[in-house]
N, C-alpha and C positions, 0 to 999 in steps of 0.2 A: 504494500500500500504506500510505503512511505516513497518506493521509487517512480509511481506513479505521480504522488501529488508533487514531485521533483520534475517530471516532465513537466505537468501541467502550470507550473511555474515557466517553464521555459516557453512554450506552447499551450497559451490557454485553451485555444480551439481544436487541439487533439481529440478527435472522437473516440481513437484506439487507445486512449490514454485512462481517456474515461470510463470506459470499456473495462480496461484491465482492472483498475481500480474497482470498478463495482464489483466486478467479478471477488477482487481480494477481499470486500469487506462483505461479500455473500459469505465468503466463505468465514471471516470472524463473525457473523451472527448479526451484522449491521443490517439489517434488512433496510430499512430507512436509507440510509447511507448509500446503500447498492442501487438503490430506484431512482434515488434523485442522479444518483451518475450516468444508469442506461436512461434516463428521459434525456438529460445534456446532450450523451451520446446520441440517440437519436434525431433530437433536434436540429441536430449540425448535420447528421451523415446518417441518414433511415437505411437501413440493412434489418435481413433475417434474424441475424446474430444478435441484433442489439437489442429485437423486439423479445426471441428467445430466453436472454437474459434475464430482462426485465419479468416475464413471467415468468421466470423460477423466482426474482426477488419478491411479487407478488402475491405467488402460491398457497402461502398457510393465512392470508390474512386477509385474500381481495379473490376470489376463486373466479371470479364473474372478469376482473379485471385482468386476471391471466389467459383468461382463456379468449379475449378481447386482442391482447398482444400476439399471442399465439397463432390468432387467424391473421393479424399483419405481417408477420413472419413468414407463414403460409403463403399469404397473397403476392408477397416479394419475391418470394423461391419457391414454388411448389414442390420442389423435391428438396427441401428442410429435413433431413431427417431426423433430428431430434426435434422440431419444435411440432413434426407429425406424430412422434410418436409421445411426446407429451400432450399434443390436445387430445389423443384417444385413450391418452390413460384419466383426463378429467372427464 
């Protein structure tokens, strides 16, 4: 996390930065923290991956709202394979 928000220091507008970052503070349990970086992310640079993301940071708390990201994920890449095989598993 820390080497990300050291990117995003250098490069605020990194989408991949952001990205990676949410992803690190998914993984410490920031869920909060991980949403607000794949929304940035998204914002700047809409991909599969970012919409992906964001539903798995949404998944225990917004189910309705993952599975909202999920189909933009889908609609981006249709052949997503994890973000199809997480909206079949909601």
């Amino acid at each position: 996390a820390a080497a990300q928000r050291e990117a995003l220091k250098i490069q605020p507008d990194f989408a991949g930065a952001m990205k990676n970052l949410g992803n690190a503070l998914r993984e410490l349990g920031d869920m909060a923290g991980a949403e607000a970086q794949f929304r940035r992310a998204i914002e700047l640079a809409p991909d599969a991956d970012g919409f992906n993301n964001l539903a798995l940071a949404l998944q225990a708390r917004d189910a309705l709202g993952a599975i909202a990201a999920l189909r933009q994920a889908v609609t981006l890449d249709p052949h997503h394979h994890k973000a199809l095989s997480s909206l079949a598993n909601m």
